[in-house]
N, C-alpha and C positions, 0 to 999 in steps of 0.2 A: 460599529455604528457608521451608517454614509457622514462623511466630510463631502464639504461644502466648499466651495469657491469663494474667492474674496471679494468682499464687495466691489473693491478698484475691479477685478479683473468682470465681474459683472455690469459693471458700466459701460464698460471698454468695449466688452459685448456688443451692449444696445446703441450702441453710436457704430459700430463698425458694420453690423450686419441687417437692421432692419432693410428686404429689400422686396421691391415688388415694382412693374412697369406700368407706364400710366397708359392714357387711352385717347383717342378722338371721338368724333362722332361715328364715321366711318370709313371705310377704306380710300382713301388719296391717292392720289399718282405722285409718290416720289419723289421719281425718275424718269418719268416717261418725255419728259421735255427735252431729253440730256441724249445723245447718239450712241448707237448701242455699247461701242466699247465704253464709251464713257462711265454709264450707271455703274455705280456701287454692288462690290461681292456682296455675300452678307453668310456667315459664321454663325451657324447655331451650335450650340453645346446647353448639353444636356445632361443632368446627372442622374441616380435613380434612390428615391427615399432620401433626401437629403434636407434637413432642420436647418432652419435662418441660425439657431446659435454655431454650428457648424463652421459657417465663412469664418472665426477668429483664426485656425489654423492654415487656413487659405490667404497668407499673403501676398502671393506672387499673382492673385484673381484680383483680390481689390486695391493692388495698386494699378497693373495694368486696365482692368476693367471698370473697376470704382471711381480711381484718382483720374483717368482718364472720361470719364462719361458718366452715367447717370445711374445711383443705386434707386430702384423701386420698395422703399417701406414698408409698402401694406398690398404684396400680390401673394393672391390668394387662388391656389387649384381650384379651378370651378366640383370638380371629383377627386378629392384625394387617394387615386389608385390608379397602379399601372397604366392599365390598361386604355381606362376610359378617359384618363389625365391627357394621355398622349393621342387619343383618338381624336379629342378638343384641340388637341396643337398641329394637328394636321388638317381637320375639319373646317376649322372655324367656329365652332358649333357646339350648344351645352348638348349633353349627355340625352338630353330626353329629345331631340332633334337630328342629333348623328346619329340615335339607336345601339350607340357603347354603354351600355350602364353598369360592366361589371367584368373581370378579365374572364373570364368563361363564359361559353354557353352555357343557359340559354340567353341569358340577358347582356355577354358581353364577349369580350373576345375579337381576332383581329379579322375573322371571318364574317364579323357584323358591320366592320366600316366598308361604306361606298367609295375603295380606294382608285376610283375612275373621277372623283372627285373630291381631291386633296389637292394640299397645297404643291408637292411636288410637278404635277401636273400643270399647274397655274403658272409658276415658273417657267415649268419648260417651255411649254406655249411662246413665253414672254420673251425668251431667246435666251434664257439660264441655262450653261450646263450644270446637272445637277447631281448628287453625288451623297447616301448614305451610309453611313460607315456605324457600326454596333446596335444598339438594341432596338427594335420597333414591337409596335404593341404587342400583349401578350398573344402566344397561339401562334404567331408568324413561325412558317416552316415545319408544324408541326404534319401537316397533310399533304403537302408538295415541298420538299426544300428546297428544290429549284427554282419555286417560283420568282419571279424579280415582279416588287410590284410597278405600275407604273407611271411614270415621271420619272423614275431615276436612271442618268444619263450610263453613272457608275455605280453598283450596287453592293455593296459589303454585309450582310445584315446578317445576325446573329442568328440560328436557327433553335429553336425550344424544341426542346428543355435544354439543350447545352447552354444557352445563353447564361444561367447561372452559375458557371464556375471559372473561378478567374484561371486555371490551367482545362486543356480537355475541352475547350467551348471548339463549334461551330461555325463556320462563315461560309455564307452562300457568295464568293465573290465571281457577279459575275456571270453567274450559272455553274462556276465550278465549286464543288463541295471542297474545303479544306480542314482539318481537323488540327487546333495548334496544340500540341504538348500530351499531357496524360492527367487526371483528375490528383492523382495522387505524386508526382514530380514537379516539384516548384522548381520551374527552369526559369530564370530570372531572365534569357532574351525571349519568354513569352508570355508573361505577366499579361496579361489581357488588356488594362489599361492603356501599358508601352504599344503594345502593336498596334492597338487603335490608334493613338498618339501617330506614329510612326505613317501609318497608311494615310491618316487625316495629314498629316505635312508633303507625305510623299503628290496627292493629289494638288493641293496648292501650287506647289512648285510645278510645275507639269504644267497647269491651267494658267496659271500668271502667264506665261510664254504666250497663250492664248488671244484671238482675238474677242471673243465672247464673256460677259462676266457669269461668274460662278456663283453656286448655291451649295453648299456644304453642310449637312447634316451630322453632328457626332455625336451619341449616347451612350456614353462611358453604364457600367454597373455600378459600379461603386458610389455609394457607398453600401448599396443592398445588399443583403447577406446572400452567399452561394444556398447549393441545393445542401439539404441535409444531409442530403448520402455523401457529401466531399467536404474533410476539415481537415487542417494540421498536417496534410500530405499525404495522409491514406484514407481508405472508408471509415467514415462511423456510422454506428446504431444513435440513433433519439435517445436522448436521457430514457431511464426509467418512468412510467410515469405514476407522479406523484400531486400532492394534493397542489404546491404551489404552481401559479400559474408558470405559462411557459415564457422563455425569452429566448431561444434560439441563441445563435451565432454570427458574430461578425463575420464579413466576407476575409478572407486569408488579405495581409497587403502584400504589396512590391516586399519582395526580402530587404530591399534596402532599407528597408521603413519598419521590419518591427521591433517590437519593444518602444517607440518614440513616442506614445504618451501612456507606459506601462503605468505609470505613477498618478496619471489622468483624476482630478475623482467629477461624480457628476455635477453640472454648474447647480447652485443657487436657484431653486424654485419654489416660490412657496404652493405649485400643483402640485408637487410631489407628494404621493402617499396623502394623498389629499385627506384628512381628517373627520370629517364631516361633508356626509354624501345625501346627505338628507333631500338635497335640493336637485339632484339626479337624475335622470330616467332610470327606472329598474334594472335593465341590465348591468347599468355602470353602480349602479347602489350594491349594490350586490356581490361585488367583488370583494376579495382578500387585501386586508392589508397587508402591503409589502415587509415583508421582514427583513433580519439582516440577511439569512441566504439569498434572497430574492433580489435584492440593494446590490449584492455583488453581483451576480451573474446580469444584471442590469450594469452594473459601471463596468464589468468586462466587455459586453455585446458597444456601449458606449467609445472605450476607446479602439477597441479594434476597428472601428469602423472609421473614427477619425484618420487613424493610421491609414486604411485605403483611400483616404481623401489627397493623404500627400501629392500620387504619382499624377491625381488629378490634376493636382495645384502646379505640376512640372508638367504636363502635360500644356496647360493653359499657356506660360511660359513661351515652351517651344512653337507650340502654335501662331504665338503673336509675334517671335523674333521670324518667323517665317515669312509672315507677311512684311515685316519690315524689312528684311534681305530682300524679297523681290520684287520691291516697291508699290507693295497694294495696300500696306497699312492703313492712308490714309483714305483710300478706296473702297472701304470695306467695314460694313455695321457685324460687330459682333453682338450676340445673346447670348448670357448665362445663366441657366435657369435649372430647376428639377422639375419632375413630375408632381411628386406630394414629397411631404414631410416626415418626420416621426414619433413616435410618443417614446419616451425611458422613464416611464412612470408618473408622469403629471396625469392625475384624476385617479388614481389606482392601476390605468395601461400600462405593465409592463414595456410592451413591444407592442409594434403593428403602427398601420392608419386609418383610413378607412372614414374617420369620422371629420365633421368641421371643424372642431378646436384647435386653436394655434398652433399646436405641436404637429399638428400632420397638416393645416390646411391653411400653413400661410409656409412663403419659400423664400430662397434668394431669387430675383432677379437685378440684373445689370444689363446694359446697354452702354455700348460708346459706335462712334462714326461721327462720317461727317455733319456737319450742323450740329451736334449732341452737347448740350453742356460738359464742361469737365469738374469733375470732382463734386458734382451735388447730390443732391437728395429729392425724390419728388414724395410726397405726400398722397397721392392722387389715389384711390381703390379702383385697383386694376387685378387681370386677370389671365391665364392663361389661354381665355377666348379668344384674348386680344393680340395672340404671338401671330396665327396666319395673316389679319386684315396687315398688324406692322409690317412683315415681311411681302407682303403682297405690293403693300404702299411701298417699299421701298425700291422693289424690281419694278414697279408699273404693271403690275400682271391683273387679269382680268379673272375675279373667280366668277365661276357656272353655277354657284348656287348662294343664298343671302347669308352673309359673314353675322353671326351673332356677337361678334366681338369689334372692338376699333384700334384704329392706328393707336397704336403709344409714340407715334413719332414727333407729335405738339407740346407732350407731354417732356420728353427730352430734349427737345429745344427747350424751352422755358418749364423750369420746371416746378417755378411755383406758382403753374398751371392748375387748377382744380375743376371739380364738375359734382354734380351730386347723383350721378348712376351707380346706383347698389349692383353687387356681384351678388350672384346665384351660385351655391352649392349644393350638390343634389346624388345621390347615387342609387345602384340597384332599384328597388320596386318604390322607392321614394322618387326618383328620377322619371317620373312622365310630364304630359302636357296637361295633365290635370291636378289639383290638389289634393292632397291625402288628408284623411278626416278619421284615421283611425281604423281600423277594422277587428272582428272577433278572432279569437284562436284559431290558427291554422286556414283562414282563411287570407286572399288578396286584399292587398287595402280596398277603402273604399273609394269608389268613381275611379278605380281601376279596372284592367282587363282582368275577365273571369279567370281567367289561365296565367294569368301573369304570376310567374316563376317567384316565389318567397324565399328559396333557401339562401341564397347570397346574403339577405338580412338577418337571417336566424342563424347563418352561420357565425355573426360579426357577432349578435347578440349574444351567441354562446361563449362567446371568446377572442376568435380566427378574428382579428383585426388587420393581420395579412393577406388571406385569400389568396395567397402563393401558388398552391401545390407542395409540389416539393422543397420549396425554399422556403415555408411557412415552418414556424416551430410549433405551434397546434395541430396535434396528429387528428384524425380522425377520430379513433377510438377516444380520444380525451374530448373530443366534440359532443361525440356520443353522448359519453358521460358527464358531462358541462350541460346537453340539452334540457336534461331531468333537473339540476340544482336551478337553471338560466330560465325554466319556462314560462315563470311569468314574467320575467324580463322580458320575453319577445322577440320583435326583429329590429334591430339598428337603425335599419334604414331609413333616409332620412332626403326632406327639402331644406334648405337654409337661405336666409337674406343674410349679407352684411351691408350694413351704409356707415356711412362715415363713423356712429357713435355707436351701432346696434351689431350684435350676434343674436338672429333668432331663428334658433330649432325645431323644424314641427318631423314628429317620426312617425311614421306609419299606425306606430300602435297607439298614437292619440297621446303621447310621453311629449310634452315640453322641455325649451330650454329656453331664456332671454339674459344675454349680458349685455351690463352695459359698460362696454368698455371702456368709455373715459374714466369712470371709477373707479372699475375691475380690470384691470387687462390681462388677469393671472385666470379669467371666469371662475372664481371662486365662488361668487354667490347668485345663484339663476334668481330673474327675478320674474318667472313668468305668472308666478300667483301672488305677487304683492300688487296689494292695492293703487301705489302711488305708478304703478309703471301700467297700470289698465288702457292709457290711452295711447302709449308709446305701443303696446300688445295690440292693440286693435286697428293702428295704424300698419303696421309691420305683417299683420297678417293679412292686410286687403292688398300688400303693395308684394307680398309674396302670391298671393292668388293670380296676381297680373304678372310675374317675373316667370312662375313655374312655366306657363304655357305661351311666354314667348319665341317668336322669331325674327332674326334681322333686328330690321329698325327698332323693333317693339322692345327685343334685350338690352337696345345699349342708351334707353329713353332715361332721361334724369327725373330723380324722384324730390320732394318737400323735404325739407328739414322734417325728419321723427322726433314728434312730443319729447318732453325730458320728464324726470318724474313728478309727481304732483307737489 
């Protein structure tokens, strides 16, 4: 039977890790008053699949980034998925206006952003040099590995499909192709993490000497699991497949770090193996309860993944003695953030994201620099929209197209700052400028494009809450065979509002969700067909009809207090 966490240590949790960045109205000028050597670096770090319960193993992040500057509570991936998560933090822009809606064509992939217009670019402009080092959207390198895209001064970037394995990966450095190690030799000076780590300091030190301020880009893997053809130091085959659902594997750690939370078990949820699905959309109704085989290979993929969080956490570390060795510490805003979240079984989801609920679609973020509170908390609903307008605000840089996001820089000054702009969450054929209203079998949603692509949704609905590839633990053939038990479940896909007190879900196939989370924060019980929540429902969905098909100004407008129940 799953053992449980202790309540102290689940408190300890929720005080340490609620994190998420706050917002302005719109992009500020910084820095731009300030001479050019003057302005502030600015340090992005990036994780990949990484859960807000997560930061408790990360102490060496929230003291230097937390006890120094400002954790964000409630920030929430506008797309909980690779691809299109990281297209918004380079864009500016929700998913149905960058044209990311999914890591593959047709609907997503790194072949779909307008990378002549990202934030790299914006910078360099601005007199950044700039500098990305590991992973960028999904697809990158797959059809030219040499390309370097552009804005970046120094280019490092992961080439797919190698990007998934922490030995045997890729690096386009530069224009030159380099290959570190062999998929199956865990050679511990090439751990993928360290070298990253290592290249990301080596460039600091270099550019400090410099007269120009820097823009540093690093997107570690971990905690996402590798490709499935690489575990344990040689090939494997995919499990057999069997009736229970899938849960993959954790990425391999640093050798110095495993077995450190062999004993691990999964925290305290009461989503877990959720009991009572009644109140569900079909797809999710419809799933397996988790058993005990199921429970373990869930708390193995759990802590293996913690474990590759470690070199992260020594990673961060090095990073920051860096900057204080060559006197940019206090010259320089860091971010800490992921792309999306996880699910380990809250709702019946083994594994994957994909969807809005907490577990995949709410993350850590932190921010420290200059001006920045120390050691607070902001409360504020913010978003990953909101990473280029802050970074932009913070070099003075001028973007060429309208930011759907704002500064979090007011936000971290004061940070019991508030505002009442709801975030949008939105994906695959749920993610247009129009609203979804349901559609029949096998067809496009409605006041959607006649051609508009549905497999992304019916893939999620089947199961593939990853949408990997090869790094996904849902083979195809089990898709397959998921599509015949899953068909009246449908497609996933999905528009979302959150505001301060609501989570509500409208999904292509006409499947509701409404929490309200002052009550509920576990969304254990949707209240989209009780009576007393009718007005808080029909308020929520006039002010999602205005969210889906915003731009610019229109995305980052504050909304009314939504009804409470009758």
């Amino acid at each position: 039977m799953r053992t449980t966490s202790t309540t102290a240590r689940s408190a300890a949790t929720i005080g340490l890790l609620l994190l998420l960045p706050a917002a302005t109205g719109c992009v500020e000028n910084g820095g731009g008053s300030q001479s050019e050597d003057k302005r502030p670096n600015v340090l992005m770090v990036m994780t990949d699949d990484q859960w807000l319960e997560s930061m408790r193993v990360m102490s060496e992040t929230r003291k230097l980034l937390g006890d120094e500057g400002v954790t964000f509570d409630r920030y929430h991936p506008s797309t909980p998925l690779c691809c299109p998560s990281r297209s918004t933090y380079l864009s500016g822009q929700y998913a149905h206006n960058n044209g990311v809606r999914h890591n593959k064509a047709p609907q997503g992939g790194y072949d779909k952003l307008d990378e002549k217009k990202t934030l790299p670019v914006w910078m360099q402009k601005a007199g950044y040099v700039t500098s990305h080092i590991g992973k960028y959207p999904n697809g990158y390198g797959s059809k030219d590995p040499k390309h370097i895209p552009p804005g970046w001064d120094e280019w490092r970037g992961s080439v797919d499909p190698s990007t998934y394995r922490m030995w045997g990966y890729r690096l386009n450095e530069n224009g030159k192709l380099h290959t570190y190690g062999k998929p199956g030799e865990e050679d511990p000076k090439l751990y993928q993490t360290d070298v990253y780590r290592d290249k990301g300091v080596d460039f600091i030190k270099r550019k400090a000497e410099g007269d120009k301020p820097f823009f540093l880009s690093l997107a570690f893997l971990a905690p996402h699991g590798e490709s499935v053809n690489t575990r344990g130091g040689k090939f494997r085959k995919p499990r057999k497949q069997e009736s229970r659902p899938a849960v993959g594997q954790p990425p391999r750690p640093a050798p110095r770090h495993k077995g450190e939370f062999a004993k691990e078990e999964l925290p305290e949820d009461p989503a877990y193996g959720e009991s009572d699905m009644r109140d569900k959309p079909a797809f999710l109704k419809k799933r397996p309860k988790l058993d005990s085989v199921t429970t373990q290979r869930i708390t193995e993929n759990y802590r293996g993944r913690l474990e590759s969080l470690l070199a992260v956490d020594e990673a961060v570390r090095k990073l920051m003695s860096t900057l204080k060795a060559t006197g940019q510490l206090d010259n320089t805003y860091v971010l800490f953030t992921s792309d999306n979240g996880f699910f380990f079984g809250e709702h019946r989801v083994p594994a994957g994201k994909f969807l809005p609920h907490g577990a995949s679609g709410q993350v850590p973020m932190l921010l420290r620099g200059p001006g920045i509170s120390e050691g607070q908390h902001s409360k504020e609903l913010t978003s990953n929209v909101d990473l280029a307008a802050t970074i932009a605000d913070i070099g003075g840089a001028d973007p060429d197209l309208a930011l759907d996001g704002r500064s979090l820089l007011p936000y971290g000054r004061d940070p019991s700052k508030r505002s009442g702009r709801p975030v949008l969450q939105e994906i695959a054929e749920g993610a247009r400028r129009s609203p979804v209203t349901g559609h029949g079998k096998g067809k496009p949603p409605a006041a959607g494009p006649p051609d508009d692509d549905i497999s992304a949704g019916r893939a999620a609905g089947a199961g593939d809450l990853d949408q990997d590839g090869d790094a996904s633990p849902t083979t195809k053939k089990a898709l397959k065979k998921n599509r015949k038990g899953f068909r009246k479940g449908g497609s996933a896909a999905y528009e979302a509002i959150r505001t301060d007190r609501y989570l509500y879900i409208r999904y292509v196939t006409g499947a509701r969700e409404l929490y309200d989370l002052s009550a509920d924060p576990h969304e254990l019980t949707s209240r989209h067909n009780d009576p007393d929540y009718a007005k808080a429902r029909t308020f929520l969905d006039r002010r999602l009809d205005k969210l889906q098909g915003c731009a610019g100004e229109e995305c980052r407008e504050e909304t009314p207090q939504a009804p409470g129940p009758a």
